[in-house]
C-alpha positions as CSV (number, residue, x, y, z in Angstrom):
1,X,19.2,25.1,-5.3
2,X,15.4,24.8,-4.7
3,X,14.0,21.1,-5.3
4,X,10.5,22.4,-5.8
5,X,8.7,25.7,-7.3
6,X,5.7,26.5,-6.1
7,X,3.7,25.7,-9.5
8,X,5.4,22.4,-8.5
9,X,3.7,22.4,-4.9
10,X,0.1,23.8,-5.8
11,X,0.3,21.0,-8.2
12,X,0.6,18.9,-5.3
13,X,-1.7,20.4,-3.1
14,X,-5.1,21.9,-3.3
15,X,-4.8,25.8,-4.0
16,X,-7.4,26.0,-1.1
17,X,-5.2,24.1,1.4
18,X,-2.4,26.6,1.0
19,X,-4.3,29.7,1.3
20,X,-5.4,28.4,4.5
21,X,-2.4,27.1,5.9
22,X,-0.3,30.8,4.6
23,X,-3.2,33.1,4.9
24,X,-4.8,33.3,8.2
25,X,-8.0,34.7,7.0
26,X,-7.6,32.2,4.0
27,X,-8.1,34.6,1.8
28,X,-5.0,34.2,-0.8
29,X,-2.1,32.0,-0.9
30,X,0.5,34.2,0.1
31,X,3.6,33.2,-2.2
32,X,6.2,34.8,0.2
33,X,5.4,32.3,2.8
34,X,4.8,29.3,0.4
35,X,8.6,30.3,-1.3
36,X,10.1,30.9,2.3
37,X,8.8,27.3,3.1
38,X,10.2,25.7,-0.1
39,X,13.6,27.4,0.4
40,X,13.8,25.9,4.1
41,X,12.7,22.6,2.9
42,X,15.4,22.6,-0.5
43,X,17.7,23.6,2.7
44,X,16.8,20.8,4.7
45,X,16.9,18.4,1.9
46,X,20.6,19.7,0.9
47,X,21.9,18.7,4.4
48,X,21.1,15.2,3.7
49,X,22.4,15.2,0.8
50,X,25.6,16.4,1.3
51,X,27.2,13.7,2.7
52,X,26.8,11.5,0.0
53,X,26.1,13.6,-3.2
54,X,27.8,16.7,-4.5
55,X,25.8,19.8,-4.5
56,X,24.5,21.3,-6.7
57,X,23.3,17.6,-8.0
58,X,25.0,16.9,-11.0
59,X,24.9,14.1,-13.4
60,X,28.6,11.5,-13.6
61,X,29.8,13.4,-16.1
62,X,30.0,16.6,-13.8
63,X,26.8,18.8,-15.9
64,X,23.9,19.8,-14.1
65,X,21.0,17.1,-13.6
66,X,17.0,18.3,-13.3
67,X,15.8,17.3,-9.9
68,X,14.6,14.2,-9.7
69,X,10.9,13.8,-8.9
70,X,11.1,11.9,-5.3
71,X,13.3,15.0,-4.1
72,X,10.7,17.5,-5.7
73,X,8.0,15.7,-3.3
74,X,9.9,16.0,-0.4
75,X,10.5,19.5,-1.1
76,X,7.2,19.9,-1.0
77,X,6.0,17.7,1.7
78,X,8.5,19.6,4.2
79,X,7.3,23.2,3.1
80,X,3.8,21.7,3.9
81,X,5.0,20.3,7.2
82,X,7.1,24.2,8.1
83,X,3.8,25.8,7.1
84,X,0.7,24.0,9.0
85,X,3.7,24.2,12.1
86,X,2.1,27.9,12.7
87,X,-0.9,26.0,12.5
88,X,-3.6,24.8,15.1
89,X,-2.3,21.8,16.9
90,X,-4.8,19.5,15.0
91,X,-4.4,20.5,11.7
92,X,-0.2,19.3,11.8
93,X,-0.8,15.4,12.3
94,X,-1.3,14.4,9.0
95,X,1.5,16.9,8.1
96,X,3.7,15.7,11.0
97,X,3.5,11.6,9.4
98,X,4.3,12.8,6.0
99,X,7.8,15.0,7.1
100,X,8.3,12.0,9.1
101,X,8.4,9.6,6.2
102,X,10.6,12.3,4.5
103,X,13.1,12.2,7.0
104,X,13.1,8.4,6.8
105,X,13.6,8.5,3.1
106,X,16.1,11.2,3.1
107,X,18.4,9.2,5.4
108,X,17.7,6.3,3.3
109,X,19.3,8.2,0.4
110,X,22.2,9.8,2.5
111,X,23.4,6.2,3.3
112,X,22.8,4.7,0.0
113,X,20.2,2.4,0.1
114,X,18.0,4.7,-1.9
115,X,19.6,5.9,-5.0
116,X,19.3,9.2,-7.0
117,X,19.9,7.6,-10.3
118,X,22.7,9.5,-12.3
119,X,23.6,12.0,-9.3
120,X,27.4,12.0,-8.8
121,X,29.0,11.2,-5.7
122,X,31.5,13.0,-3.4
123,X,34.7,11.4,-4.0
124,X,35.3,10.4,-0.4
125,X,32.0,8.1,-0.6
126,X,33.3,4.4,-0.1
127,X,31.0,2.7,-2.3
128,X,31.5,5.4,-5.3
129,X,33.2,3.7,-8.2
130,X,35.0,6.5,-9.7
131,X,36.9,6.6,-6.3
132,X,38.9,3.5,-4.5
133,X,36.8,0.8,-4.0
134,X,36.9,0.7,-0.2
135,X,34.5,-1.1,1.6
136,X,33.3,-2.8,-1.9
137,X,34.4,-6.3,-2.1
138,X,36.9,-7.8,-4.0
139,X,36.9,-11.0,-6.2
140,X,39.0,-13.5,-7.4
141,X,41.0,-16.4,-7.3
142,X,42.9,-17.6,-3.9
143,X,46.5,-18.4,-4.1
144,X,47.2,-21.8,-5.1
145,X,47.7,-24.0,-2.1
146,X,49.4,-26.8,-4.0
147,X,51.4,-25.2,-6.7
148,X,55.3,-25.3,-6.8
149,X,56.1,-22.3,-4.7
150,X,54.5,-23.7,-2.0
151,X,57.0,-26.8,-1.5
């Protein structure tokens, strides 16, 4: 499954950005690089999410969600940062911070404290409520201390 298209990431980013980053002469975007990026990145993205989602991402009910927009921007953020890699060393940096704070995020999500709202869980997640509720806590009332089993 690919998180982003690349309508989705020249939306993002200036057209003239990507031709220079794909095209050495900066002549075109070349879409065969840009796609190749995207697919490594929606590749990337998946093996985070794998050990907390099911894949493809699908809504609780089991049907097939749209992607949500945070995972469309790291999609696209990653491709940025696999493309301006073949770059000049000074041209990455800014690149290099945002795959960083992708990385963050998509750890963040694999643990839970970032949701994907609606996504289903794997089963063997502890904290998914259609499974057993290990590792969730459980309330109610303590035994009686005074009552007449107790004697």
């Amino acid at each position: 499954m690919n998180y982003a298209t690349l309508t989705q990431l020249t939306e993002r980013y200036a057209e003239r950005d990507l031709r220079h980053i794909t095209d050495p002469d900066a002549q075109a975007l070349d879409a065969t690089r840009a796609g190749q990026a995207l697919a490594d990145a929606s590749a990337e993205i998946e093996g985070w999410l794998a050990t907390r989602y099911l894949l493809p991402l699908q809504d609780v009910t089991g049907a097939a969600m749209a992607v949500p927009t945070i995972l469309v921007r790291c999609a696209c953020d990653i491709a940025i940062y696999r493309l301006q890699t073949l770059r000049p060393a000074d041209d990455i940096k800014d690149a290099r911070q945002r795959y960083e704070d992708v990385v963050r995020l998509l750890k963040a999500i694999a643990c839970g404290d970032v949701q994907l709202p609606g996504a289903a869980l794997r089963d063997d997640v502890a904290d998914n409520p259609a499974s057993q509720s290990a590792g969730m806590p459980q309330f109610g009332e303590p035994p009686s201390l005074f009552g007449r089993g107790n004697r």
